[in-house]
PyMOL Python script that loads the backbone (N, CA, C, O; Angstrom):
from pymol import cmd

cmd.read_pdbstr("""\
ATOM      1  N   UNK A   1      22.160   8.823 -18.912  1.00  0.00           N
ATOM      2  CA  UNK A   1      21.506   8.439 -17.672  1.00  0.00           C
ATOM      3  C   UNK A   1      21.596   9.608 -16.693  1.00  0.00           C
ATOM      4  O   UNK A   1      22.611  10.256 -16.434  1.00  0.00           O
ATOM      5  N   UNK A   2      20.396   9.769 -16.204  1.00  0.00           N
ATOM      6  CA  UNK A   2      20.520  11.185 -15.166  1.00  0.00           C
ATOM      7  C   UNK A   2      21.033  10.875 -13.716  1.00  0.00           C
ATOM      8  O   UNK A   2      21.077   9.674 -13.449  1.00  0.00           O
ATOM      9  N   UNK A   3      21.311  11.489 -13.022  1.00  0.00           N
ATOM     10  CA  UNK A   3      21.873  11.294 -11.848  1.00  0.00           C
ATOM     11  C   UNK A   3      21.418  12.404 -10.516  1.00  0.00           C
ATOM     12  O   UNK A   3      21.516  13.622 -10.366  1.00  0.00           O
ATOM     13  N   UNK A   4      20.840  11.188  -9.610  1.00  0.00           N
ATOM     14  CA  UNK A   4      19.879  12.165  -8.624  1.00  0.00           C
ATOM     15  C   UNK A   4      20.819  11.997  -7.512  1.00  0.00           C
ATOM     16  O   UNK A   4      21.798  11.256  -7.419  1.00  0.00           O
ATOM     17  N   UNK A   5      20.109  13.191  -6.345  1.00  0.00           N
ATOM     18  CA  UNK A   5      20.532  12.794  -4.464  1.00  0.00           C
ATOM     19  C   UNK A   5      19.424  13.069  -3.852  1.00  0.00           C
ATOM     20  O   UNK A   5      19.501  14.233  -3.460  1.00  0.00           O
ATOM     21  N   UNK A   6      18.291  12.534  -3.528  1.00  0.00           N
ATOM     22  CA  UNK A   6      17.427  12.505  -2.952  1.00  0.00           C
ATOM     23  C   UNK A   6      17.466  12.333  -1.231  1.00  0.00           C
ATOM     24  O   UNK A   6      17.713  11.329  -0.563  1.00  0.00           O
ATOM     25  N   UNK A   7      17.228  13.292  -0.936  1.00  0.00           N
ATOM     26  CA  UNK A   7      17.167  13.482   0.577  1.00  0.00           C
ATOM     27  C   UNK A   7      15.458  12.926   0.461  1.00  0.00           C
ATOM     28  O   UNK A   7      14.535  12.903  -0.353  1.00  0.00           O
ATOM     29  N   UNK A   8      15.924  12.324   2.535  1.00  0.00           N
ATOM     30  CA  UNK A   8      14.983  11.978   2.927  1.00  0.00           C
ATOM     31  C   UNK A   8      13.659  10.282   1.772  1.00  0.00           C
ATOM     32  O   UNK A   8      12.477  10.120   1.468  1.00  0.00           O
ATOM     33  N   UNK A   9      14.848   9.616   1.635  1.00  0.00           N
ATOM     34  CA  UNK A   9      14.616   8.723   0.220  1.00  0.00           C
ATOM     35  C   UNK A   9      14.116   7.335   1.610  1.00  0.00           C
ATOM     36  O   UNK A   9      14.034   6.184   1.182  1.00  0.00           O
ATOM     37  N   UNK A  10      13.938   7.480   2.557  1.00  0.00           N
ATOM     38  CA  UNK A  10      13.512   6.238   3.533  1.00  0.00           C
ATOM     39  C   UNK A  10      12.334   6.050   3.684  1.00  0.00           C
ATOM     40  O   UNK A  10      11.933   4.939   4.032  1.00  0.00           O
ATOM     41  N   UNK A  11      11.446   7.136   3.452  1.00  0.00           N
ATOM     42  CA  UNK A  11       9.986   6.864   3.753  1.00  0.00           C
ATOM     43  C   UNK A  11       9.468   8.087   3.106  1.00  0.00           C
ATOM     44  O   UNK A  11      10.166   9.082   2.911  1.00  0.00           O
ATOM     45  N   UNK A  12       8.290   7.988   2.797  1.00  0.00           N
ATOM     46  CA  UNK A  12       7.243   9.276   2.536  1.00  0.00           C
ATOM     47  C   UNK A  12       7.251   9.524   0.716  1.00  0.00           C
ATOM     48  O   UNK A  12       7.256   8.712  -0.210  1.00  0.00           O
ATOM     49  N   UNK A  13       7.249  10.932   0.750  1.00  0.00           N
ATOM     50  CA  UNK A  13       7.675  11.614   0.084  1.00  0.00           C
ATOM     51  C   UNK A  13       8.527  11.257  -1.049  1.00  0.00           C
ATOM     52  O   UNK A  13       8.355  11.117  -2.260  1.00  0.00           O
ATOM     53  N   UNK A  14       9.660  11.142  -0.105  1.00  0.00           N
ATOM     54  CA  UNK A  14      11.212  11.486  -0.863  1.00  0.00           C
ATOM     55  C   UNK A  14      11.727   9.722  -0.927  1.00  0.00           C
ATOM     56  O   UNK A  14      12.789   9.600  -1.536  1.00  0.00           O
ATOM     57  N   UNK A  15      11.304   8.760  -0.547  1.00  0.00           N
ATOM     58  CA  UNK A  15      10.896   7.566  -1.178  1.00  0.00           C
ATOM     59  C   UNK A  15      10.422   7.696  -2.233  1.00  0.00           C
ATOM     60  O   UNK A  15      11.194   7.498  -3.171  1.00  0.00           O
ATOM     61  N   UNK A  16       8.807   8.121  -2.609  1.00  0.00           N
ATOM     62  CA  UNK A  16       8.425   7.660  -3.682  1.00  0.00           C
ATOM     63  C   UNK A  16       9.292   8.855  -4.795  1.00  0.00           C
ATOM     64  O   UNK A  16       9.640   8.592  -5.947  1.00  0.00           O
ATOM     65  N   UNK A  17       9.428   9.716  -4.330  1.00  0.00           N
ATOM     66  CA  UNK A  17      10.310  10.585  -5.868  1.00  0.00           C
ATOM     67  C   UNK A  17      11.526   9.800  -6.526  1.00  0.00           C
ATOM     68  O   UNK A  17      11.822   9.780  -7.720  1.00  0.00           O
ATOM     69  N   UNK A  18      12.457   8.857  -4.978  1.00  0.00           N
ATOM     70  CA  UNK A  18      13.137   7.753  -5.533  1.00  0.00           C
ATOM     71  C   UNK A  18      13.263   7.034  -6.098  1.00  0.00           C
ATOM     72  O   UNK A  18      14.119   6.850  -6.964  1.00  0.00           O
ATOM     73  N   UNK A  19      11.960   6.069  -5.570  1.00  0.00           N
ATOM     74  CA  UNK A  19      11.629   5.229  -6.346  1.00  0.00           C
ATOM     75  C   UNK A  19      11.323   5.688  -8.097  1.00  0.00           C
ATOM     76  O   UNK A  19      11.602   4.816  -8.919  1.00  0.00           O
ATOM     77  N   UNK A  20      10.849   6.825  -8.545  1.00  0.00           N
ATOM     78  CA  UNK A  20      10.207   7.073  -9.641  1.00  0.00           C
ATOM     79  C   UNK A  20      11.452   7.416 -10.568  1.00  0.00           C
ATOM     80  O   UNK A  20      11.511   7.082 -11.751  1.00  0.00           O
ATOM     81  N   UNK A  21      12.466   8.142  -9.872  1.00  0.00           N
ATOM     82  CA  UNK A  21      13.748   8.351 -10.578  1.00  0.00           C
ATOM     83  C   UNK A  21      14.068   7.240 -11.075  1.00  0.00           C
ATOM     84  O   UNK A  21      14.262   7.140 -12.286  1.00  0.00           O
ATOM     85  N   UNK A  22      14.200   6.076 -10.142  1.00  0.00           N
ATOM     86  CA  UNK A  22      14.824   5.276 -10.603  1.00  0.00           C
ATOM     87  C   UNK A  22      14.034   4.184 -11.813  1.00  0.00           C
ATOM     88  O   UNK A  22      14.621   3.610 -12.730  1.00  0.00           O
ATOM     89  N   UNK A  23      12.717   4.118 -11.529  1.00  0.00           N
ATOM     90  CA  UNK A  23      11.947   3.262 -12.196  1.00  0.00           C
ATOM     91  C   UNK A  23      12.091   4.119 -14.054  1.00  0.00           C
ATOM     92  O   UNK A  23      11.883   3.665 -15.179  1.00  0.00           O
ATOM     93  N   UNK A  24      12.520   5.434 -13.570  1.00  0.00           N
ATOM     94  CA  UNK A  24      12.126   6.396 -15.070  1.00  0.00           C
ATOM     95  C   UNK A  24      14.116   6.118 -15.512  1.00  0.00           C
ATOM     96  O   UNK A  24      14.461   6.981 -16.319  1.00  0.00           O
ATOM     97  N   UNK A  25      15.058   5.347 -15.207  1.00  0.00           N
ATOM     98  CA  UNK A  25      16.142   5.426 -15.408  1.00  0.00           C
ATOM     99  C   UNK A  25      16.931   6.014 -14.807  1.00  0.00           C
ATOM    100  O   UNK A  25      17.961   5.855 -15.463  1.00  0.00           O
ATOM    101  N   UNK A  26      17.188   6.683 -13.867  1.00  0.00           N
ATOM    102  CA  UNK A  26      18.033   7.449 -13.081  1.00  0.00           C
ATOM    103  C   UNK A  26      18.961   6.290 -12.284  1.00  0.00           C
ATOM    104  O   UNK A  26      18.559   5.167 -11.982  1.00  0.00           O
ATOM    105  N   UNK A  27      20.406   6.882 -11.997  1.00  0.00           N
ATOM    106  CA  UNK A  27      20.931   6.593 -10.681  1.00  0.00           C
ATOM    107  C   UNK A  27      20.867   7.210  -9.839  1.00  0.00           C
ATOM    108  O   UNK A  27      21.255   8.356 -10.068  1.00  0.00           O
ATOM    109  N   UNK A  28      20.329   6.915  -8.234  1.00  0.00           N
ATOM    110  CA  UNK A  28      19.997   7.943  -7.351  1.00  0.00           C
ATOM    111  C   UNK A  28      20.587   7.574  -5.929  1.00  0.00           C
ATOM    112  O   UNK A  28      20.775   6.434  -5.503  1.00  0.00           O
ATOM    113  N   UNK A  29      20.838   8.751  -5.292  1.00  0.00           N
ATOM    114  CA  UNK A  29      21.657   8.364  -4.113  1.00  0.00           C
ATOM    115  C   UNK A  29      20.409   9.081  -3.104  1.00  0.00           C
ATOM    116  O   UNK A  29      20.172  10.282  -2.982  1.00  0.00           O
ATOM    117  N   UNK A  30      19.891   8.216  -2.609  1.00  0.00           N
ATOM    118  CA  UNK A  30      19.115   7.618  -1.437  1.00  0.00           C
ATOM    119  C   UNK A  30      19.497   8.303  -0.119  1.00  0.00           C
ATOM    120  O   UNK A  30      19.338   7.537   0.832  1.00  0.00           O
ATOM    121  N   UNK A  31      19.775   9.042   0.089  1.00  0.00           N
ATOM    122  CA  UNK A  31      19.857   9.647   1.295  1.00  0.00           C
ATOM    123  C   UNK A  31      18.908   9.727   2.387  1.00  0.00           C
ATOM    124  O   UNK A  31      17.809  10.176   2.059  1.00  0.00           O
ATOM    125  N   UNK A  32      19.100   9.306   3.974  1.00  0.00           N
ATOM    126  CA  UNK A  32      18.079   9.177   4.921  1.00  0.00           C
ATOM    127  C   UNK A  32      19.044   9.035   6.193  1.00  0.00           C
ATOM    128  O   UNK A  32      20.087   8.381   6.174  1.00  0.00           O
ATOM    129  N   UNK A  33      18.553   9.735   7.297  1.00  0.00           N
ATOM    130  CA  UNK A  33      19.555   9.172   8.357  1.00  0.00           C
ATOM    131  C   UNK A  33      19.197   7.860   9.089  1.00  0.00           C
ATOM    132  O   UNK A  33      19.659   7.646  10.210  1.00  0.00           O
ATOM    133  N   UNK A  34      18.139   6.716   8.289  1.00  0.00           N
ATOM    134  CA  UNK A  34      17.946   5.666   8.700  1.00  0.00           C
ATOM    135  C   UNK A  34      17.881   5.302   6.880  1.00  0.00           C
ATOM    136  O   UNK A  34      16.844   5.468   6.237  1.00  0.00           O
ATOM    137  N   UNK A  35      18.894   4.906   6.396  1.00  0.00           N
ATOM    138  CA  UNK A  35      17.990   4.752   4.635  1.00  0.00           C
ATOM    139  C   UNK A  35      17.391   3.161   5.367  1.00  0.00           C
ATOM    140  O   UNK A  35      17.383   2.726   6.519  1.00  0.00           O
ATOM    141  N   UNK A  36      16.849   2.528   3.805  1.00  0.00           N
ATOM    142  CA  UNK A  36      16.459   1.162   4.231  1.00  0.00           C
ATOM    143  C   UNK A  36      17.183   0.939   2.793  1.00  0.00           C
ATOM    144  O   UNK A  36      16.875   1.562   1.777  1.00  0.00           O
ATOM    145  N   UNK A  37      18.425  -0.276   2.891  1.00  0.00           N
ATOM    146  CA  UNK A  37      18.866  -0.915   2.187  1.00  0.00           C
ATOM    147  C   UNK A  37      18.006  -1.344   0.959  1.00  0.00           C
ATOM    148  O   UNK A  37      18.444  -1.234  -0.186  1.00  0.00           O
ATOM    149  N   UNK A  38      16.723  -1.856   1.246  1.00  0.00           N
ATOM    150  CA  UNK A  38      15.974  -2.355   0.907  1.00  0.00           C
ATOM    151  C   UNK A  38      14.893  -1.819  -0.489  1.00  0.00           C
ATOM    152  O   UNK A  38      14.205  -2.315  -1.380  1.00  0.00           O
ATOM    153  N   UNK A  39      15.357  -0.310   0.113  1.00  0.00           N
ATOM    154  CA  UNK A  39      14.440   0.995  -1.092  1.00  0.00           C
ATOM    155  C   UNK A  39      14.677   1.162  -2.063  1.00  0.00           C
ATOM    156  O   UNK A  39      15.197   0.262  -2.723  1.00  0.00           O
ATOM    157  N   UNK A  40      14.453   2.174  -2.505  1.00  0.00           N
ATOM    158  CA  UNK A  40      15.279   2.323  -4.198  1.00  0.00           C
ATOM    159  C   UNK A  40      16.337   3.229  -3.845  1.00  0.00           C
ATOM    160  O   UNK A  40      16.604   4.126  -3.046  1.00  0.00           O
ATOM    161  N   UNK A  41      16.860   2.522  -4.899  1.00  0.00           N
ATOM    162  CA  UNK A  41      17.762   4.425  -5.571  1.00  0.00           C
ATOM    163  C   UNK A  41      19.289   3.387  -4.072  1.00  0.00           C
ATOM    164  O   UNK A  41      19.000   2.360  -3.457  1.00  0.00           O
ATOM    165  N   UNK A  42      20.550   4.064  -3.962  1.00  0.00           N
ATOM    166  CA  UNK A  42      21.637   3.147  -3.591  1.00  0.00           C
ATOM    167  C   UNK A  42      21.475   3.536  -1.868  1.00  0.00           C
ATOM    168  O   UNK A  42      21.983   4.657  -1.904  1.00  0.00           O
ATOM    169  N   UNK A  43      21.148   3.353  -0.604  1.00  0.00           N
ATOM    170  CA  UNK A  43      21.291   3.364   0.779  1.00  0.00           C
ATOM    171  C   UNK A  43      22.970   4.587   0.758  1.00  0.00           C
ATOM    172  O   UNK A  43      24.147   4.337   0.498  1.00  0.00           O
ATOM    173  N   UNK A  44      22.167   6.022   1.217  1.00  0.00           N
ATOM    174  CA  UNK A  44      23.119   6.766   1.774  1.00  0.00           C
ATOM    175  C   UNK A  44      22.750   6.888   3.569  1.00  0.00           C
ATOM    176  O   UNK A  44      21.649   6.836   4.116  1.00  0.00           O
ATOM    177  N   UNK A  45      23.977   7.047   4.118  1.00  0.00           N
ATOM    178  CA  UNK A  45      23.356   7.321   5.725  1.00  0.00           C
ATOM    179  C   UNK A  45      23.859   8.678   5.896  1.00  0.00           C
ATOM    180  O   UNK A  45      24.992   8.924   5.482  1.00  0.00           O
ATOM    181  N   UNK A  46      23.000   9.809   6.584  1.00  0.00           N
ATOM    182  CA  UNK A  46      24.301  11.247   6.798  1.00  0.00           C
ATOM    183  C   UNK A  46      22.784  11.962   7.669  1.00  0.00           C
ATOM    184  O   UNK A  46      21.607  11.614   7.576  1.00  0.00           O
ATOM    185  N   UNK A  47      23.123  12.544   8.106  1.00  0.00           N
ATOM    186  CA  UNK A  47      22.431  13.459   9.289  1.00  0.00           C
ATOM    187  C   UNK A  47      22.447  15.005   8.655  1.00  0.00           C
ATOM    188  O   UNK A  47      23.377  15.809   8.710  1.00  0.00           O
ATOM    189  N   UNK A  48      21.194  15.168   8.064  1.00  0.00           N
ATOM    190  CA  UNK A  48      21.406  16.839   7.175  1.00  0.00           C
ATOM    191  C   UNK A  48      20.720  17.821   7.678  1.00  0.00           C
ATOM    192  O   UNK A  48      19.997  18.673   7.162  1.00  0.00           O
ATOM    193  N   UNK A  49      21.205  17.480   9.331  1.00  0.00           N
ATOM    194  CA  UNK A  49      20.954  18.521  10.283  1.00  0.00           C
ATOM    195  C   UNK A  49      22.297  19.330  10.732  1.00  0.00           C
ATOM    196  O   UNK A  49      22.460  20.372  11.368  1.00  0.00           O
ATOM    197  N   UNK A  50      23.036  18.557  10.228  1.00  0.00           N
ATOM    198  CA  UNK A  50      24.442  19.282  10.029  1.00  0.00           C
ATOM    199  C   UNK A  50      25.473  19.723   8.595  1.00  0.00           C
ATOM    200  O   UNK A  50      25.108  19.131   7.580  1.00  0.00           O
ATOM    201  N   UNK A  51      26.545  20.556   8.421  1.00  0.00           N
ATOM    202  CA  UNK A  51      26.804  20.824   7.282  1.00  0.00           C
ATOM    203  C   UNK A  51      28.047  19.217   6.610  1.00  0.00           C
ATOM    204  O   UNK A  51      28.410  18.849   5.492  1.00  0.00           O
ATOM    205  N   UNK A  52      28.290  18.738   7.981  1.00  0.00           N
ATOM    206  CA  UNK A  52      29.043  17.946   8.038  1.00  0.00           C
ATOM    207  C   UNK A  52      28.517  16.531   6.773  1.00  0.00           C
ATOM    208  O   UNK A  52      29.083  16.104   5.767  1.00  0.00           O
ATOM    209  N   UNK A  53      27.190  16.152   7.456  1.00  0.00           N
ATOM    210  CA  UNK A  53      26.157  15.436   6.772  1.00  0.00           C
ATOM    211  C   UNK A  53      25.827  15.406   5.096  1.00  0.00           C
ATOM    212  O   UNK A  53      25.778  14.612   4.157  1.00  0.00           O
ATOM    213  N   UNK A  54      25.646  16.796   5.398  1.00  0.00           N
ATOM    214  CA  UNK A  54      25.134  17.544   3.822  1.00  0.00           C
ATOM    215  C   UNK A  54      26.563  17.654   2.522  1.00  0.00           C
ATOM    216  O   UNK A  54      26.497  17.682   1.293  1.00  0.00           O
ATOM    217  N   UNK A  55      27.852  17.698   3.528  1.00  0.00           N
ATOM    218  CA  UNK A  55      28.837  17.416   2.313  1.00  0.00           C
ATOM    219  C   UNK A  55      29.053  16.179   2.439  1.00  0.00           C
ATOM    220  O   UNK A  55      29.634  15.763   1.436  1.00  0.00           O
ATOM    221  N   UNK A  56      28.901  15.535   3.049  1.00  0.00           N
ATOM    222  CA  UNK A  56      29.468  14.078   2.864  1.00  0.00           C
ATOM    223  C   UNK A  56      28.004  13.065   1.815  1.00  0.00           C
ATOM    224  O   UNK A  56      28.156  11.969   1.276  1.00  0.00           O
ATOM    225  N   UNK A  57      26.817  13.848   1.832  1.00  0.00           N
ATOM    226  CA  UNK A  57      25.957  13.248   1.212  1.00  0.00           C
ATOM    227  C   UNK A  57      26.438  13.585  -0.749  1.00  0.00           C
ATOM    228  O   UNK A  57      26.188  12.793  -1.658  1.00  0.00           O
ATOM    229  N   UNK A  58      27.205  15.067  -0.924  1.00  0.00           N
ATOM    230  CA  UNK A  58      27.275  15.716  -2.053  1.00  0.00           C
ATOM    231  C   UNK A  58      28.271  14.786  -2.356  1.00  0.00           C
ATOM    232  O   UNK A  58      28.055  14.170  -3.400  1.00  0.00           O
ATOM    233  N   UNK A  59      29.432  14.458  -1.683  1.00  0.00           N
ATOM    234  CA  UNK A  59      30.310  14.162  -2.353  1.00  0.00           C
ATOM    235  C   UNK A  59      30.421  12.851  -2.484  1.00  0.00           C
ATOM    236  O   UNK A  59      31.479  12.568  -3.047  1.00  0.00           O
ATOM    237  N   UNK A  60      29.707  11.822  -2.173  1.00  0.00           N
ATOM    238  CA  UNK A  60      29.395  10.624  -2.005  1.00  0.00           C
ATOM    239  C   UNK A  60      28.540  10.350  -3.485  1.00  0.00           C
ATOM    240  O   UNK A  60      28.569   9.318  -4.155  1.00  0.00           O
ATOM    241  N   UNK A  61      27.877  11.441  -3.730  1.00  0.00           N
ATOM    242  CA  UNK A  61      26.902  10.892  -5.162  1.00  0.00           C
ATOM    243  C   UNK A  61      27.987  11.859  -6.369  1.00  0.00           C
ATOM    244  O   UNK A  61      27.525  11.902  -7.508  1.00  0.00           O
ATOM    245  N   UNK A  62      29.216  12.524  -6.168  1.00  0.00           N
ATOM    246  CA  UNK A  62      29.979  12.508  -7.099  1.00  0.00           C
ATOM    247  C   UNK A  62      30.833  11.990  -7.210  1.00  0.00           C
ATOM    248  O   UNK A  62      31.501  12.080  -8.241  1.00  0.00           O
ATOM    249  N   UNK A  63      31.239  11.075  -5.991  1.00  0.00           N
ATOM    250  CA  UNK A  63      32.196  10.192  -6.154  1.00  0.00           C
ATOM    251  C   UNK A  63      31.411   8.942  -6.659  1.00  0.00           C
ATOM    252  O   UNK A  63      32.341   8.525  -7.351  1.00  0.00           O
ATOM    253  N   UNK A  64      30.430   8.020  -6.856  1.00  0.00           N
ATOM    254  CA  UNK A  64      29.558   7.125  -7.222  1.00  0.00           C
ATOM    255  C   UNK A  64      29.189   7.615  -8.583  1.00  0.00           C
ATOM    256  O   UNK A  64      29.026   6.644  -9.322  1.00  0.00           O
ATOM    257  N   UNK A  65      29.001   8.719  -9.182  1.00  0.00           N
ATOM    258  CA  UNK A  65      28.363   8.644 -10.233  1.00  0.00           C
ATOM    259  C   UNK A  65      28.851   9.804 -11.300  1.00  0.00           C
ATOM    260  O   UNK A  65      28.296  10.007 -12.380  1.00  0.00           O
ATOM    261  N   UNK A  66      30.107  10.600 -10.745  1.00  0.00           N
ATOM    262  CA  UNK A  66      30.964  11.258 -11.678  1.00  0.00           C
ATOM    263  C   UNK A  66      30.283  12.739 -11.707  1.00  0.00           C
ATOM    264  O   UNK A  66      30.720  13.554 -12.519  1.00  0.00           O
ATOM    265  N   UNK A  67      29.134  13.126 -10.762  1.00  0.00           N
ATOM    266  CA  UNK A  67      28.262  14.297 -11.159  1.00  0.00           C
ATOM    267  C   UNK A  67      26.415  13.877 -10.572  1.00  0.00           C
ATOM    268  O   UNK A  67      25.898  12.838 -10.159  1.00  0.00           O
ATOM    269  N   UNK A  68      25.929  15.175 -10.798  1.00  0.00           N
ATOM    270  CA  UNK A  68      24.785  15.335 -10.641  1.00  0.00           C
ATOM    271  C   UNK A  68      23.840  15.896 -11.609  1.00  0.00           C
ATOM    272  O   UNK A  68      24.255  16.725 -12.418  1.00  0.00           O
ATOM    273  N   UNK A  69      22.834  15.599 -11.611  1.00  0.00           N
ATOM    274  CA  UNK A  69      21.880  16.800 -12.603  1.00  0.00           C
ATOM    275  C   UNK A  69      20.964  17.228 -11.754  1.00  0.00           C
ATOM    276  O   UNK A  69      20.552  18.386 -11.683  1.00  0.00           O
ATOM    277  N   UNK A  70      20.480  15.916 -10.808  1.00  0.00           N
ATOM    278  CA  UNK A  70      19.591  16.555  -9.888  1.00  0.00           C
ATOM    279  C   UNK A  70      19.693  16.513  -8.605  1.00  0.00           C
ATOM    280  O   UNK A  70      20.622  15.773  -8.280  1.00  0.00           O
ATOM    281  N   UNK A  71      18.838  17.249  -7.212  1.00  0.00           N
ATOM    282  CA  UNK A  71      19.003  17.146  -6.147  1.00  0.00           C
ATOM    283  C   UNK A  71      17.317  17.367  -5.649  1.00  0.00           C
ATOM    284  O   UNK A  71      16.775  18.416  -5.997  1.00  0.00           O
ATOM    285  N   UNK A  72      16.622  16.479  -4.935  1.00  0.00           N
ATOM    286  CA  UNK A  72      15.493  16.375  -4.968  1.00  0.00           C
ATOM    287  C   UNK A  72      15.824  16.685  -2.929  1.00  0.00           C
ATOM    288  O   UNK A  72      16.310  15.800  -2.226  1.00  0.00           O
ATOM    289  N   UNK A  73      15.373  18.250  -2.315  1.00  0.00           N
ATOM    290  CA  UNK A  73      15.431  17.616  -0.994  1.00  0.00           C
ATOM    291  C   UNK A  73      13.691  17.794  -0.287  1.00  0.00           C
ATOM    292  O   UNK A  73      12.782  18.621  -0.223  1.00  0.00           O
ATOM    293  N   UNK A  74      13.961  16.684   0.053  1.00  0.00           N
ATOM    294  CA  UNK A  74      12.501  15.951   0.995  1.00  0.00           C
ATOM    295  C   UNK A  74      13.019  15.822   2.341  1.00  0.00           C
ATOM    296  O   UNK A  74      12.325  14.958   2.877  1.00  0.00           O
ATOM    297  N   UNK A  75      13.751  16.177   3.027  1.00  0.00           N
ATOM    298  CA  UNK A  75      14.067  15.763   4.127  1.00  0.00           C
ATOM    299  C   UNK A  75      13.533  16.401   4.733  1.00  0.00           C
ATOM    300  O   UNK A  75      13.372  17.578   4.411  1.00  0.00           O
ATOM    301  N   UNK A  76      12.801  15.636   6.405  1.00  0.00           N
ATOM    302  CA  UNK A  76      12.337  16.887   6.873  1.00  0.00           C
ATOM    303  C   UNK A  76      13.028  16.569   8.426  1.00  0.00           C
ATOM    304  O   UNK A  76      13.603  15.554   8.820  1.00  0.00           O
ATOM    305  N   UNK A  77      12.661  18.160   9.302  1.00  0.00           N
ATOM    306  CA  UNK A  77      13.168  18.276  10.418  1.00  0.00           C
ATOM    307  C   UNK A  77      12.133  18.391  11.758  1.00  0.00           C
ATOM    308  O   UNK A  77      11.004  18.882  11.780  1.00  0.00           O
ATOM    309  N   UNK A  78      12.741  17.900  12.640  1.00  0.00           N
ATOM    310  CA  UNK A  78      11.385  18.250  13.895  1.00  0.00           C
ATOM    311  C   UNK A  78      12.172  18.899  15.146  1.00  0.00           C
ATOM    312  O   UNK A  78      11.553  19.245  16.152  1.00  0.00           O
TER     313      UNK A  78
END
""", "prot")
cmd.dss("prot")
cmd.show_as("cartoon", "prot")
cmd.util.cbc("prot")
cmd.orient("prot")
């Protein structure tokens, strides 16, 4: 089973790459600084406008899933 972290997994984009991971078998960690419980792939919350954010998103999908293979980032900034 592959194992994703999809930034920006709340809307758009980086939703549907979520969703597709997961529909194709993946476990995926959902990352959004609003996720929606509701989406695919498991509700991460972290702000990856900081470095603070960005490790706590890494180590959150290796503590959940033992590792990574992938990292999909969609997040965007304004």
């Amino acid at each position: 089973m592959q194992r994703a972290l999809v930034t920006g997994a709340g809307s758009g984009i980086g939703r549907a790459i979520a969703a597709r991971l997961e529909r194709d078998g993946a476990r995926v960690l959902a990352v959004d600084l609003r996720p929606d419980p509701s989406g695919p792939g498991e509700p991460f919350e972290a702000d990856l406008a900081t470095s603070e954010g960005n490790r706590a998103a890494v180590d959150a999908a290796l503590e959940r899933f033992g590792g990574l293979d992938a990292v999909v980032p969609c997040a965007g900034f304004q």
